[in-house]
C-alpha positions in Angstrom: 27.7 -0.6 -18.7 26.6 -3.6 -21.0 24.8 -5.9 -18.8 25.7 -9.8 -18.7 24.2 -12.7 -18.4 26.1 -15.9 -17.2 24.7 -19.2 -18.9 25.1 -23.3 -18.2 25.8 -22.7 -14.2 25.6 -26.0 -12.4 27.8 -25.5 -9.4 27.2 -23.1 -6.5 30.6 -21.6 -6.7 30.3 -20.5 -10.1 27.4 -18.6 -9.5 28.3 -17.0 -6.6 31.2 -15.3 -8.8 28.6 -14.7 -11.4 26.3 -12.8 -8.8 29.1 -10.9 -6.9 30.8 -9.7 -10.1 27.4 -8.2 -10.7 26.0 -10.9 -13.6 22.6 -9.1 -14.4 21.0 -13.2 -15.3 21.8 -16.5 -14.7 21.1 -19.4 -17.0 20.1 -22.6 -16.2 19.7 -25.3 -19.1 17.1 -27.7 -19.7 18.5 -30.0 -22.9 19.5 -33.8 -22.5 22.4 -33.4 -24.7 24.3 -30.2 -23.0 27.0 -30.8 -21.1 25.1 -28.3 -18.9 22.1 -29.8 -18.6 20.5 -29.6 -15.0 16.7 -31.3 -13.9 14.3 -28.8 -12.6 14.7 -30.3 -9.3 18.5 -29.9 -9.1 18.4 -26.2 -10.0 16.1 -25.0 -7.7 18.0 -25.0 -4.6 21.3 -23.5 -6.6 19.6 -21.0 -8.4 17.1 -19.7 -5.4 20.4 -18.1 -4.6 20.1 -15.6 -7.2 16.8 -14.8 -6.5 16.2 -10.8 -6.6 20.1 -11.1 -7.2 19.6 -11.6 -11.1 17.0 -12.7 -13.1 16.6 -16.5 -13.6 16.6 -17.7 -16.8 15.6 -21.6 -18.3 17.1 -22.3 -21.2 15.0 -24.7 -23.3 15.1 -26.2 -26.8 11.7 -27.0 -28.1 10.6 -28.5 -24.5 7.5 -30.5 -23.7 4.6 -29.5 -21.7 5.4 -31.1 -18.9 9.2 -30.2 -18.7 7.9 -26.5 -19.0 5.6 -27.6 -16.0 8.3 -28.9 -14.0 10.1 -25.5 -14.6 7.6 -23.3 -14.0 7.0 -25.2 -10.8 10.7 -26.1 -9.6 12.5 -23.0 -10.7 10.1 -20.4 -10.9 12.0 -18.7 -13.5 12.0 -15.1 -14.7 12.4 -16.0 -18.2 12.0 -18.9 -20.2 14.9 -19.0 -23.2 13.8 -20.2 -26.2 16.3 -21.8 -27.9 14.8 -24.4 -30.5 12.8 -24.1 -33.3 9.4 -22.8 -31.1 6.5 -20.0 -33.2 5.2 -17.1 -31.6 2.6 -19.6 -30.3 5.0 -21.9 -28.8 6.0 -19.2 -27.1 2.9 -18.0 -25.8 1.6 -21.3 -24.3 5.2 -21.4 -23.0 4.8 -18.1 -20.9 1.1 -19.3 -19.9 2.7 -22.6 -18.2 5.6 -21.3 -16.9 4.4 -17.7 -16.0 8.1 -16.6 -16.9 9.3 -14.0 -19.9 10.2 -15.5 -23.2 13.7 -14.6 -24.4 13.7 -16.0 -27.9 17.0 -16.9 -29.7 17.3 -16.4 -33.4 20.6 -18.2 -35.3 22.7 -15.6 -37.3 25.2 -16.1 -40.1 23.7 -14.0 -42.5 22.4 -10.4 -42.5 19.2 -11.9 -44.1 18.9 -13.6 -40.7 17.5 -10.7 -39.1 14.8 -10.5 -40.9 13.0 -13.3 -38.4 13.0 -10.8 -35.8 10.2 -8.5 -36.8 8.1 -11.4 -36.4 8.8 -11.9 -32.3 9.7 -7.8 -31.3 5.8 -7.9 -29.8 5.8 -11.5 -28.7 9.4 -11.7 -26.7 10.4 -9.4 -23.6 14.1 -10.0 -25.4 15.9 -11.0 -28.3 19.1 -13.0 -28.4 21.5 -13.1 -31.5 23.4 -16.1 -31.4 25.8 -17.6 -34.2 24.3 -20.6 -36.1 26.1 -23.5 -35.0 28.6 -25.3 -37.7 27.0 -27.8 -39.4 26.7 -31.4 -38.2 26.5 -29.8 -34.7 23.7 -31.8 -32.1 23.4 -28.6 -30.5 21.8 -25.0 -31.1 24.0 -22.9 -29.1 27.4 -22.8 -26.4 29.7 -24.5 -28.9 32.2 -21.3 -29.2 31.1 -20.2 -32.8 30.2 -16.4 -33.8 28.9 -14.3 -36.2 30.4 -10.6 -37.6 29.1 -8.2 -35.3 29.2 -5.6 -37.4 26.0 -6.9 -39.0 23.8 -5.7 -35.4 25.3 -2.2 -35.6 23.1 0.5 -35.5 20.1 -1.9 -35.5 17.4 -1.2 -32.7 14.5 -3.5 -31.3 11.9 -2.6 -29.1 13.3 -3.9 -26.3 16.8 -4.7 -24.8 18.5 -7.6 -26.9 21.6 -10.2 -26.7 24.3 -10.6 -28.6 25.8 -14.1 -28.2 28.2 -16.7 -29.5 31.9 -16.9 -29.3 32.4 -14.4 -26.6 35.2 -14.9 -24.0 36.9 -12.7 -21.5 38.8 -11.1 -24.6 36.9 -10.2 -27.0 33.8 -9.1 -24.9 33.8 -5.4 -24.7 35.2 -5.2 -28.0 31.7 -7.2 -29.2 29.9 -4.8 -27.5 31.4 -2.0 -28.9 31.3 -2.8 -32.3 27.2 -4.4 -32.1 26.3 -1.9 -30.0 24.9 -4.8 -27.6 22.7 -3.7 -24.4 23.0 -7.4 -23.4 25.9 -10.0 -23.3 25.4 -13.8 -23.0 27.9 -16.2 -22.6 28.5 -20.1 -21.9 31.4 -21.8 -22.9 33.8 -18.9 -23.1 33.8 -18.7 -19.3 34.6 -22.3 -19.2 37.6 -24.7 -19.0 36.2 -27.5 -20.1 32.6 -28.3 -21.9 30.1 -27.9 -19.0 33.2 -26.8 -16.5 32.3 -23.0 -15.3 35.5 -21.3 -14.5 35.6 -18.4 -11.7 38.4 -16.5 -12.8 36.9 -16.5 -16.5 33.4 -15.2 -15.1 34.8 -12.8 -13.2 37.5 -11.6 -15.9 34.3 -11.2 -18.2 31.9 -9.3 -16.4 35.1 -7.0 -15.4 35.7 -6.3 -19.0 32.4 -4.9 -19.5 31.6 -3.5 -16.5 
């Protein structure tokens, strides 16, 4: 079983698919310029929900101190995603004022992308492997673009890691099969519009890989 996590929920509905189709996280994100993006005061309420459900995951790109206090605070997350350009010492003032786990996202298009991991296996509780956005793009991630998955297989890290990027409904268990994923993360392929979460979609991908 490849476990899943459900990213960009801003509606009650969605997420209680996500949960009861047995998404193992839940993402909410923190960025002005998602069509996602949710205050720390709006996601508390909809994500205490999941709470001991699946873990709860803030999605950030390079966020200030005091949005990461507003997280910590608001949310209580489980993990704090890390989604901009951050250093292992962004990430571990990050942890210290939100009290969360750092998941740290690294962009892939080229095998010599991976080198960057080595750098956070000691410093991040996971990994995520997302494809670099196409250029001119305002945002790092959720935009439907992927990378060959071939290029993770047979790689191990010292803890459980995410493939992400262009993964839908379709083509999930077949991008776990061939990266040898332990963890799925997906946004916009579960969606029918930008920022749209669509039930069937959730559940259709957490079946496929269940």
């Amino acid at each position: 079983m490849t476990r899943v996590k459900i990213c960009g929920l801003t509606t009650a509905y969605a997420l209680d698919v996500a949960l009861d189709h047995g998404a193992a996280f839940v993402g909410a994100v923190f960025f002005a310029r998602s069509p996602r993006n949710l205050s720390p005061e709006d996601a508390r309420p909809l994500f205490e929900r999941a709470r001991g459900r699946a873990a709860i995951v803030a999605v950030t790109v390079d966020a200030a101190d005091d949005v990461l206090d507003r997280i910590g605070a608001h949310l209580r997350p489980d993990f704090v995603q890390l989604h901009g350009r951050e250093t292992v010492a962004r990430a571990a003032e990050v942890r210290r004022l939100t009290g969360a786990g750092i998941i740290k996202v690294l962009p892939v298009s080229t095998p010599a992308d991976l080198d960057g991991a080595a750098e956070w296996e000691d410093r991040a509780d996971h990994l995520m492997f997302d494809a670099r956005p196409p250029e001119g793009s305002d945002l790092p991630g959720g935009v439907g673009a992927s990378f060959e998955w071939a290029m993770m297989r047979g790689r191990t890290f010292r803890h459980d890691w995410f493939l992400a990027g262009g993964l839908t409904p379709q083509n999930a268990a077949k991008a776990a099969a061939i990266s040898g994923a332990p963890l799925l993360d997906v946004s916009s392929g579960v969606e029918s519009a930008p920022g749209v979460k669509d039930p069937a979609r959730i559940a259709a991908f957490l079946k496929a890989v269940a």
